[in-house]
C-alpha positions as CSV (number, residue, x, y, z in Angstrom):
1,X,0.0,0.0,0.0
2,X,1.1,3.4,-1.1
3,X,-1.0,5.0,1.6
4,X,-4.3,4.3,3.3
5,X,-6.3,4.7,0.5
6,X,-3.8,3.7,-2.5
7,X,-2.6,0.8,-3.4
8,X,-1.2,-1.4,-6.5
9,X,-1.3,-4.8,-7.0
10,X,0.2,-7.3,-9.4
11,X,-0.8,-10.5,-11.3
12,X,1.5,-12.5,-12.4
13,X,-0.8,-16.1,-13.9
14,X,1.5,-19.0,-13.9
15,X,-0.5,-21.9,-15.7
16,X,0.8,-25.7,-16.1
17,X,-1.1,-28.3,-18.2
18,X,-0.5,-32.0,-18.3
19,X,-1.8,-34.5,-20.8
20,X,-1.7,-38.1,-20.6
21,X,-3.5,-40.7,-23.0
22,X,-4.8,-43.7,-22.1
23,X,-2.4,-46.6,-21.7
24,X,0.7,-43.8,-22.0
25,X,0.6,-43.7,-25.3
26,X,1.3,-39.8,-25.6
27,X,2.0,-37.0,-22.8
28,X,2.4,-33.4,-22.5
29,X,3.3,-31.6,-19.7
30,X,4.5,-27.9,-20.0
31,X,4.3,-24.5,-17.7
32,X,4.1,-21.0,-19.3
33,X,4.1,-17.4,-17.7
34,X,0.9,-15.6,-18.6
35,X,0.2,-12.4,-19.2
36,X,1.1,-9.5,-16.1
37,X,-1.5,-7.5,-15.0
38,X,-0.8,-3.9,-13.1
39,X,-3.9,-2.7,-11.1
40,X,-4.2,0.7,-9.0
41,X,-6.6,-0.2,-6.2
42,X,-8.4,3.2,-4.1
43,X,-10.3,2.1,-1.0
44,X,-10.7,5.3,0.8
45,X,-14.5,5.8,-0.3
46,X,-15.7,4.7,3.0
47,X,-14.0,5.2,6.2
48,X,-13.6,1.6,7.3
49,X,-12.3,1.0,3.7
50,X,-15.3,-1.4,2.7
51,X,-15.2,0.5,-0.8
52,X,-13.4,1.7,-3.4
53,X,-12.1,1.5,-6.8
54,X,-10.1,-1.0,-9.0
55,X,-8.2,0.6,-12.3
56,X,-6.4,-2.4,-14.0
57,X,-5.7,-2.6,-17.8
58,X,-2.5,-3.1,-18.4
59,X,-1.5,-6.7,-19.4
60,X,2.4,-7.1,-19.6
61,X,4.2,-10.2,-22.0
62,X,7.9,-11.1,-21.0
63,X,9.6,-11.4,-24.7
64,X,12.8,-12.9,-25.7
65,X,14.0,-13.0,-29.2
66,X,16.9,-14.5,-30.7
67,X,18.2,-12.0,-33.5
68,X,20.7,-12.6,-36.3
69,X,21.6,-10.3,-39.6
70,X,24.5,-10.9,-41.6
71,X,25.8,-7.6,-43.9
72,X,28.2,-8.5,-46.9
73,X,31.6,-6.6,-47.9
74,X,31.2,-2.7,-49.0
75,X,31.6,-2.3,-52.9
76,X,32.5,0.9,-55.0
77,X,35.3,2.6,-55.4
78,X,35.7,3.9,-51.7
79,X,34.4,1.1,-50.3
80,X,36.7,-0.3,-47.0
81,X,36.6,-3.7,-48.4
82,X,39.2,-5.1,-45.4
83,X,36.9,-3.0,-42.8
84,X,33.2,-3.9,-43.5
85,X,30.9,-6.9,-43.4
86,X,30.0,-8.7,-40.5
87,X,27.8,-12.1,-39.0
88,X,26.3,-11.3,-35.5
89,X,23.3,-13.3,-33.2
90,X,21.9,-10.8,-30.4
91,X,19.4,-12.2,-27.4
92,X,17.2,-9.7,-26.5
93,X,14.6,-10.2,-23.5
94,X,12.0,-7.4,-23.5
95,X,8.4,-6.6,-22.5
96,X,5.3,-5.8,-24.0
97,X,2.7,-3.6,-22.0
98,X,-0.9,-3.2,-23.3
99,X,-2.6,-0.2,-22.1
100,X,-5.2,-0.3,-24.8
101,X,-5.1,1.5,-27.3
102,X,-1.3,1.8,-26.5
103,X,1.0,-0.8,-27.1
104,X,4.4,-0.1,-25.5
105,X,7.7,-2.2,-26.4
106,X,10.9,-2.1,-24.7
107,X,14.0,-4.6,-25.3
108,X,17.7,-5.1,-24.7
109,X,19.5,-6.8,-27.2
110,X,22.9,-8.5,-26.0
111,X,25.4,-10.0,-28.4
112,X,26.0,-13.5,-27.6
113,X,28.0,-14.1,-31.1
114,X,30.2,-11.3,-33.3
115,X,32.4,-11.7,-36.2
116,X,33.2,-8.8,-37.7
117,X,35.4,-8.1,-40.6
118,X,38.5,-5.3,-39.8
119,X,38.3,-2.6,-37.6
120,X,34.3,-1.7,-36.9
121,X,32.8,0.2,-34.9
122,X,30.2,-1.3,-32.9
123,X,27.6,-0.4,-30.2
124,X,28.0,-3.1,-27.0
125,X,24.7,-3.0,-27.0
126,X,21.2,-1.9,-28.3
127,X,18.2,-0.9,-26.7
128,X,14.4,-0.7,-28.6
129,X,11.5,1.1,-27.6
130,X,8.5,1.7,-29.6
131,X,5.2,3.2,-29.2
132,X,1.8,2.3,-31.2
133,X,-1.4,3.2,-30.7
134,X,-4.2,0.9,-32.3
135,X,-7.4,2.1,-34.3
């Protein structure tokens, strides 16, 4: 609780399913983090705190990618043929908050694997945000 009145509360749905056929024949059994839920709870509108309100519409999604580009060799006349091209694979764990109509996207991306041709220069890492609103 914030205060006597404010508070904010958290959801965070964890659900497991398990199949099994008769006589073993197949089985599934897997566990998955749904989707977070942020809630702003008021219960100062009586004084023994009986009632209130609830605001709660954000859903957040834990994401991780796996990313991988590949750029060739410069060509052209001035092109740094000894100094360009490069193979790279980036992790990036992020989140997605829903705040309908507004979809917010945040992520880290984190070189795992590099190889770059010459002397480059290259950000350590990369960070994503974006920002969309839905019609």
């Amino acid at each position: 609780m914030f205060n006597r009145s404010w508070c904010g509360q958290v959801e965070l749905p964890v659900a497991n399913r398990t199949f099994d056929s008769s006589e073993n024949a197949a089985s599934l059994n897997w566990s998955q983090l749904g989707d977070i839920r942020l809630k702003a709870v008021y219960t100062g509108s009586s004084e023994d705190m009986s009632s209130g309100w609830s605001w709660g519409r954000a859903k957040i999604a834990p994401i991780a990618q796996m990313v991988g580009s590949g750029r060739g060799r410069d060509n052209g006349s001035a092109a740094a043929l000894d100094d360009s091209g490069y193979q790279r694979i980036l992790v990036a764990p992020g989140l997605e908050v829903d705040l309908h109509p507004v979809r917010i996207y945040a992520d880290v991306e984190l070189p795992v694997y590099q190889n770059l041709r010459g002397n480059q220069l290259v950000a350590p890492v990369l960070f994503k945000l974006s920002v969309s609103y839905m019609f």
